[in-house]
C-alpha positions as CSV (number, residue, x, y, z in Angstrom):
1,X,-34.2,-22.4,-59.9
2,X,-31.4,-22.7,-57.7
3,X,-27.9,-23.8,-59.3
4,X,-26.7,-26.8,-58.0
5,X,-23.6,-27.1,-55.9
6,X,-20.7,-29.3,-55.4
7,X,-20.6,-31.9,-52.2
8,X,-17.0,-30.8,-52.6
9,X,-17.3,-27.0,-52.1
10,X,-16.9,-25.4,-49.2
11,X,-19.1,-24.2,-46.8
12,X,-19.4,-20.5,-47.7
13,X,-17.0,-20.4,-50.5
14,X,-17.2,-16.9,-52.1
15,X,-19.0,-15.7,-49.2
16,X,-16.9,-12.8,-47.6
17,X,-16.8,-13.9,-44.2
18,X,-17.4,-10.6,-41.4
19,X,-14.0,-9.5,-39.6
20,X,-13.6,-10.6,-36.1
21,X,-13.7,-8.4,-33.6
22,X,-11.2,-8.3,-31.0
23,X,-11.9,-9.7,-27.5
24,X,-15.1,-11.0,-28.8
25,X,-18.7,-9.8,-28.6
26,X,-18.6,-9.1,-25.0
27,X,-15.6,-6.1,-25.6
28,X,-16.8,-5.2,-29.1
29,X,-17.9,-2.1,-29.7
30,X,-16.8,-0.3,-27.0
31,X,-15.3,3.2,-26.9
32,X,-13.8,2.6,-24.0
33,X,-9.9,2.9,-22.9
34,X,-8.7,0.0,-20.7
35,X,-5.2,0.3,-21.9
36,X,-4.9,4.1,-20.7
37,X,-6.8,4.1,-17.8
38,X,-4.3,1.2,-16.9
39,X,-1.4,3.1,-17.3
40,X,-3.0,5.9,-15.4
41,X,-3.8,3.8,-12.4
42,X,-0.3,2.6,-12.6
43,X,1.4,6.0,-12.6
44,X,-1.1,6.7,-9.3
45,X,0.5,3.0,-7.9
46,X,4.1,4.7,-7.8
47,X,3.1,7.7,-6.5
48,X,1.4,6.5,-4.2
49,X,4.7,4.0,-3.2
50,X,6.7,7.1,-3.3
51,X,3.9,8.7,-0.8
52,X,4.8,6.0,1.7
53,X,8.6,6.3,1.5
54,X,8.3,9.7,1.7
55,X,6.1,9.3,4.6
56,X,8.4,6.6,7.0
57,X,11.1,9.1,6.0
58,X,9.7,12.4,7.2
59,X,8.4,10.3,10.4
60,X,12.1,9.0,11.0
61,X,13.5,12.3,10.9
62,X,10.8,13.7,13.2
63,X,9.6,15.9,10.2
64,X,5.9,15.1,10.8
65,X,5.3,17.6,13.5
66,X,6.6,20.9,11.6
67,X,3.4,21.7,9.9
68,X,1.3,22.9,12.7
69,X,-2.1,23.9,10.3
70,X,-4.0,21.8,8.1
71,X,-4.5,23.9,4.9
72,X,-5.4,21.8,2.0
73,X,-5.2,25.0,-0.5
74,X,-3.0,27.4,0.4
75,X,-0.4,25.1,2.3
76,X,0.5,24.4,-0.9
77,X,3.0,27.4,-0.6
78,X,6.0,27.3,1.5
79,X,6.9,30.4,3.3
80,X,8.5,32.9,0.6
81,X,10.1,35.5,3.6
82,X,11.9,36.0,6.6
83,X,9.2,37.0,8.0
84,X,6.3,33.8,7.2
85,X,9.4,31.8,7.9
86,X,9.6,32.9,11.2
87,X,5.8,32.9,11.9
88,X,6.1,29.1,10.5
89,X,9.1,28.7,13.6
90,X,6.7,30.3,16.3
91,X,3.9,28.2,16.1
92,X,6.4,25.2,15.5
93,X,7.8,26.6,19.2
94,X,4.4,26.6,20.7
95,X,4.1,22.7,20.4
96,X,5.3,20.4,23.5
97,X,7.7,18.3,20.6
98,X,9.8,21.5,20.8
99,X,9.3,22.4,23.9
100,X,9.9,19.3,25.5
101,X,13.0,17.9,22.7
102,X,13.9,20.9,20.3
103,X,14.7,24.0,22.2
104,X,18.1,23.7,20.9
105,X,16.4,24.0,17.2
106,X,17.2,27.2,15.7
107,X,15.3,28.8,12.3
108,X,17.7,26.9,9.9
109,X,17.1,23.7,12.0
110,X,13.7,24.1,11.6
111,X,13.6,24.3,8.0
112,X,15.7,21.2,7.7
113,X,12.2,19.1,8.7
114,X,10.0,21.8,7.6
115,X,10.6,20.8,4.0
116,X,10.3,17.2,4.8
117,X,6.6,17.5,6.0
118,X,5.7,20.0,3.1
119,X,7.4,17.6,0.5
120,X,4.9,15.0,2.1
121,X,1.8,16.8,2.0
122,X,2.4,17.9,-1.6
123,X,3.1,14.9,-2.5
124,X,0.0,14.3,-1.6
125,X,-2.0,16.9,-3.2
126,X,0.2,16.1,-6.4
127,X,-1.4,12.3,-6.1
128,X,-4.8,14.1,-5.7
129,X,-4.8,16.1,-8.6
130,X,-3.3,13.3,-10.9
131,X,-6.2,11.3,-9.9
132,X,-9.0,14.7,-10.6
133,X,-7.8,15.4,-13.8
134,X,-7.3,11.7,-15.0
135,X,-11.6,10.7,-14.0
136,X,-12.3,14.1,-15.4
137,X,-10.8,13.5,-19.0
138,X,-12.0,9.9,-19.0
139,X,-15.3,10.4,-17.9
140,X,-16.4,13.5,-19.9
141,X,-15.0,11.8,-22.9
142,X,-17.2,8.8,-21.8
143,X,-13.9,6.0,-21.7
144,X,-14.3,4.5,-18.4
145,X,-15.9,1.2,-18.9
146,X,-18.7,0.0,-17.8
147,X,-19.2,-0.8,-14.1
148,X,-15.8,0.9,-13.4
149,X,-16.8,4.5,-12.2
150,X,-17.4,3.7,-9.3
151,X,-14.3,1.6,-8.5
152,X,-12.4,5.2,-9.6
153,X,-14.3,7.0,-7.8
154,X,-13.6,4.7,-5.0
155,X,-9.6,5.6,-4.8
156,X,-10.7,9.5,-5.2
157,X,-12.5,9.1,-2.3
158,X,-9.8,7.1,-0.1
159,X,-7.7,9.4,-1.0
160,X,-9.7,12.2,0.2
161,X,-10.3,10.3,3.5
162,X,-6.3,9.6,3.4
163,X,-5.8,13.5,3.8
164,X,-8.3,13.9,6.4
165,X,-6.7,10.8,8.6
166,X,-3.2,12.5,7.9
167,X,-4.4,15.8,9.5
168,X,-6.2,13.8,12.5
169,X,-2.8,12.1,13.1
170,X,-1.0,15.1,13.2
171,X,-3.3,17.1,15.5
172,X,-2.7,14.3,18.1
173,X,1.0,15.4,18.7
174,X,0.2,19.0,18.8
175,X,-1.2,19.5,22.6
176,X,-0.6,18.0,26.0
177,X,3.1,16.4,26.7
178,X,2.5,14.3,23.2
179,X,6.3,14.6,21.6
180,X,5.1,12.5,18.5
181,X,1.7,11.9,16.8
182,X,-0.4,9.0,18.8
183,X,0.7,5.4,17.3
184,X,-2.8,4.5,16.5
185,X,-3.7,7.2,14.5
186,X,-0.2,6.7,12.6
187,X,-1.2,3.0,11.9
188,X,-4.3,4.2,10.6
189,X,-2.8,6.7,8.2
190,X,-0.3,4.1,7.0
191,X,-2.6,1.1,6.6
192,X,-5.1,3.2,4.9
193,X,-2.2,4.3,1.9
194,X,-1.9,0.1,1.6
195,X,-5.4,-0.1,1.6
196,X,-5.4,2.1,-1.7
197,X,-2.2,0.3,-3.1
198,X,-3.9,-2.9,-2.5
199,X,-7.7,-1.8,-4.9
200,X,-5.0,-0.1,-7.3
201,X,-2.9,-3.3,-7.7
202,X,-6.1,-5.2,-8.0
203,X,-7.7,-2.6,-10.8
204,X,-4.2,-2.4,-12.4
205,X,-4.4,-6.5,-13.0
206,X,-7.6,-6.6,-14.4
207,X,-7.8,-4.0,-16.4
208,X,-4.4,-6.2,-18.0
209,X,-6.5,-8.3,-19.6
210,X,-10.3,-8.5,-21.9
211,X,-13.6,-8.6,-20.0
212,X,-14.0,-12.1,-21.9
213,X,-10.7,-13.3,-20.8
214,X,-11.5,-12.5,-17.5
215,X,-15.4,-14.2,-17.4
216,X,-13.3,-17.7,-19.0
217,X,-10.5,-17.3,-16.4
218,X,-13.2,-17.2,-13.5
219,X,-14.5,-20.7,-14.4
220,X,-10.9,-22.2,-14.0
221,X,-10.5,-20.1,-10.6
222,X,-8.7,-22.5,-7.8
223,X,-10.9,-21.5,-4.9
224,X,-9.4,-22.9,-2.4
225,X,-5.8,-20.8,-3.2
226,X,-7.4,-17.9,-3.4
227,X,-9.3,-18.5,-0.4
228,X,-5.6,-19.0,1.1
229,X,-4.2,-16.1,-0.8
230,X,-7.5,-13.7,0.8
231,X,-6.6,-14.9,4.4
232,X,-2.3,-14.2,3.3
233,X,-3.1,-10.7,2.9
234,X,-5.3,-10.1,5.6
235,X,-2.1,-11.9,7.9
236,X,0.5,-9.4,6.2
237,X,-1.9,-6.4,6.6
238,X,-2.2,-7.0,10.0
239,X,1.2,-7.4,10.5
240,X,1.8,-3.9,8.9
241,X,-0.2,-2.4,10.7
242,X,1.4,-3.9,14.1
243,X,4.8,-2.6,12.0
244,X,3.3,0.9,12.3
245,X,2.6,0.8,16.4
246,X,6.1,0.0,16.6
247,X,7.3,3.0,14.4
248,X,4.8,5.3,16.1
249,X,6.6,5.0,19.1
250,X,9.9,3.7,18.5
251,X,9.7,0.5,20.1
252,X,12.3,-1.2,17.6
253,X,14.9,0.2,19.4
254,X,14.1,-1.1,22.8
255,X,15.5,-4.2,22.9
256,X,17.9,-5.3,20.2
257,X,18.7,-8.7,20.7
258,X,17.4,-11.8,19.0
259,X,15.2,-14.5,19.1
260,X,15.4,-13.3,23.1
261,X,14.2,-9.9,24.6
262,X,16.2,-8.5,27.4
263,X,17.4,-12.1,28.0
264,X,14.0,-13.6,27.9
265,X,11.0,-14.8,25.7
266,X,8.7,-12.6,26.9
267,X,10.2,-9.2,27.7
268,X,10.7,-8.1,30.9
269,X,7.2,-5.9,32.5
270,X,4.7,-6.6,29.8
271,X,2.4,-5.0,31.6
272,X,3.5,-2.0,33.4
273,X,1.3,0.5,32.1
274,X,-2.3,1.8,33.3
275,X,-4.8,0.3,32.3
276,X,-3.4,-2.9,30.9
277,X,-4.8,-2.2,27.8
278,X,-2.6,0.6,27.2
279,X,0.3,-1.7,26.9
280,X,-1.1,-2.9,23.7
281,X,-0.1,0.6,21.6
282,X,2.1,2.4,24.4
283,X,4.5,-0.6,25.8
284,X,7.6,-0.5,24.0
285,X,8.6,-3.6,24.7
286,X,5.3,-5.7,24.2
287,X,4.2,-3.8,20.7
288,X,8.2,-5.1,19.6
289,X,7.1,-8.3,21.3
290,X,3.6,-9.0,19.1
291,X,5.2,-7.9,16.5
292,X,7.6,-10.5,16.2
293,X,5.4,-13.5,17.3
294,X,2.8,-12.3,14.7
295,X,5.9,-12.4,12.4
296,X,6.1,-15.4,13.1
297,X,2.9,-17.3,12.6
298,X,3.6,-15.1,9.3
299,X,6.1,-16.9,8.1
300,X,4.1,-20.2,8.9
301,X,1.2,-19.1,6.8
302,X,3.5,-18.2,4.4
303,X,5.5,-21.7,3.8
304,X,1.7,-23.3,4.2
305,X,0.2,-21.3,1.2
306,X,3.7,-21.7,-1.1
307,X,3.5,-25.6,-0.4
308,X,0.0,-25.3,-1.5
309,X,0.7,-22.6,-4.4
310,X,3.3,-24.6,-5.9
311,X,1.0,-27.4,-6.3
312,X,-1.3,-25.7,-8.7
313,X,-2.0,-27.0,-11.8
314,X,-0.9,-23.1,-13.1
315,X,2.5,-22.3,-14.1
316,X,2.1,-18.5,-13.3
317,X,0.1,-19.4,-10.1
318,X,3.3,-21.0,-9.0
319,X,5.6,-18.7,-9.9
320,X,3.4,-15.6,-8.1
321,X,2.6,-17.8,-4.9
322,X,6.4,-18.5,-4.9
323,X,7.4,-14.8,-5.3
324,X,5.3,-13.6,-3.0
325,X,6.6,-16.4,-0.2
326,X,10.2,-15.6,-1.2
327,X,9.5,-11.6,-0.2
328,X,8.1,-12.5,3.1
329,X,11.1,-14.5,3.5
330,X,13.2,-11.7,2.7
331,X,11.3,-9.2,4.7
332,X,11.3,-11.6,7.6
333,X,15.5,-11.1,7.4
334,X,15.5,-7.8,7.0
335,X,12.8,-6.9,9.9
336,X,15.5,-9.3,12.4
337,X,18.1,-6.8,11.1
338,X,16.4,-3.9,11.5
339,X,16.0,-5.2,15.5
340,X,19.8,-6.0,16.2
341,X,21.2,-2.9,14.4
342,X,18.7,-0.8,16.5
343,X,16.7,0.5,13.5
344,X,18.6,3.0,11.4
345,X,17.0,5.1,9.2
346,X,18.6,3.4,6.3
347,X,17.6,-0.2,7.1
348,X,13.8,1.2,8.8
349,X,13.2,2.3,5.2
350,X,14.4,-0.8,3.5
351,X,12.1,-3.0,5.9
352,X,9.3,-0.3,5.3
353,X,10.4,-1.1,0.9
354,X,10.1,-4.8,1.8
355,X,6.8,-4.5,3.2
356,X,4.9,-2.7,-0.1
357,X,6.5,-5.4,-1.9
358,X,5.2,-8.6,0.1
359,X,1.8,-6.8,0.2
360,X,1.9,-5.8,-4.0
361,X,3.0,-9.6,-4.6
362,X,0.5,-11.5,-2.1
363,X,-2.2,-9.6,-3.9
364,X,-0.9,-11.1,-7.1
365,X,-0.9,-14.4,-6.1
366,X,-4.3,-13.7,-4.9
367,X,-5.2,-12.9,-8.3
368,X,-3.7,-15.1,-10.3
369,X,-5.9,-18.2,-8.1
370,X,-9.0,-16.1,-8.8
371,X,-8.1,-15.5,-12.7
372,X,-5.6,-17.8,-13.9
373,X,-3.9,-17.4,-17.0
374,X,-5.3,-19.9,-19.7
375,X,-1.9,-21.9,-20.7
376,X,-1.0,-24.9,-23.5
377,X,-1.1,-28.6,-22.5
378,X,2.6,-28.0,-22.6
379,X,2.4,-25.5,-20.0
């Protein structure tokens, strides 16, 4: 018969209740190893950061054409003799950028933006084999979570595609009367390397935080500010990649006044090349000239989606839609400074700093409207 109980005992008194298991039933059990993988993916993030300063500085001191091969293995080794560096100089003397600017480039010269460009492309093969060796160990020891192989293998392969695209935009300044790679190709190497940034960022932010907290953080998304924050990056990624034209063919220092060009709005003989189109990427003046106007309309966007960001009902969501609107602001200064002091190396690199931040802190915004951070009625 069973013994009678109290109306005043608990509920499961003497009953060892079962230990909770962290994040829930949807992380429990796992073997998996969010937290290391993170920090993995966030090592890659400033490498990769590095591989873009590194790469505006070796095209500001004309470094990128000194490499003459594409040799993914054995590149990897500098000359080590008089001789190899000499047979590095002659094919380096064969190309029109010396013939044409650099005859008065002598062996020690040469080595001066040799080392440049072989510092970038190791760089490179360094971020490669960081990334190899990191999916090898977490994958044969079966730690990569599920549905997340494929988003690693997805930044192997850009970066595969990043070193092909590097080559392709150095074999464009290697023939003809071409003195520097074509501007194109150069805004297709660089927006590419923010391309990875950007799914690195993105994997880096939710990998912060539990599968569960991430499925009850979808439910409170704001929709509308992340719809803003998708269009934001798209309008800053363009306007990197119009950054990247001007680079490629050094329109920033063709005219350096402001807000005026040569005395006008529009600057003088938009269209003076043949075909029209050309002017687009090979116009000095009208590449400097898009640039700024899509700078612009920028900056407009910008003070739209902070009004609207600061409105949310999210404290962090704030405070990331205002950061990021404060670095546009910022680079917005810095890019008119970088026109009237005709581009410096110095100050090129700083606006070229400025832009991998706007980009790294739209994308945060972005996120934080899509998974908001569950706060206290006290906020």
């Amino acid at each position: 018969m069973a013994e009678k109980r109290s109306i005043f005992e608990e509920v499961g008194e003497g009953e060892q209740a079962p230990a909770p298991t962290r994040g829930g039933m949807i992380d429990a059990g796992r073997g998996d190893a969010r937290g290391t993988i993170r920090a993995w993916l966030m090592v890659l993030f400033a490498l990769v950061v590095v591989m873009i300063i590194v790469g505006g500085l070796t095209r500001l001191t004309d470094s990128g054409l000194s490499i003459t091969e594409w040799k993914p293995i054995t590149g990897a080794l500098p000359p080590m003799s008089v001789e190899a560096w000499e047979e590095e100089f002659a094919k380096y003397q064969a190309i029109p950028e010396f013939q044409i600017e650099n005859k008065w480039m002598k062996l020690e010269d040469f080595k001066g933006i040799y080392w440049w460009e072989w510092g970038h492309r190791q760089l490179g093969r360094v971020i490669g084999l960081v990334w190899f060796l990191g999916f090898l160990h977490f994958w044969f020891r079966k730690q990569i979570p599920t549905g997340w192989t494929g988003r690693l293998v997805l930044i192997g392969g850009l970066g595969g595609l990043q070193g092909f695209i590097g080559w392709w935009m150095v074999a464009s300044g290697l023939t003809g009367s071409m003195t520097d790679v074509a501007s194109y190709r150069l805004a297709t190497h660089l927006g590419l390397a923010f391309v990875i940034l950007g799914f690195i960022a993105w994997y880096v932010m939710l990998l912060g935080r539990e599968e569960r907290d991430l499925m009850q953080a979808r439910r409170l998304r704001e929709a509308r500010l992340f719809s803003l924050g998708t269009g934001w990056m798209h309008f800053a990624f363009l306007q990197i990649l119009l950054g990247a034209l001007v680079a490629g063919i050094g329109a920033g220092r063709s005219y350096t006044d402001w807000p005026l060009m040569g005395g006008q709005v529009v600057p003088p003989r938009p269209f003076m090349l043949d075909p029209w189109w050309s002017n687009f990427f090979e116009n000095p003046g009208l590449v400097q000239f898009i640039h700024r106007v899509v700078g612009y309309l920028l900056a407009v966007f910008t003070f739209m989606a902070w009004m609207k960001g600061r409105n949310s009902a999210n404290r962090i969501t704030q405070v990331a839609f205002s950061a990021a609107a404060a670095a546009v602001a910022i680079q917005l200064g810095l890019g008119i400074y970088t026109v009237v002091t005709a581009a410096p190396w110095q100050v090129a690199i700083l606006h070229q700093i400025g832009a991998i931040a706007v980009w790294a802190l739209i994308i945060r915004a972005r996120f934080a409207a899509q998974y908001p951070t569950v706060q206290s009625v006290r906020g």
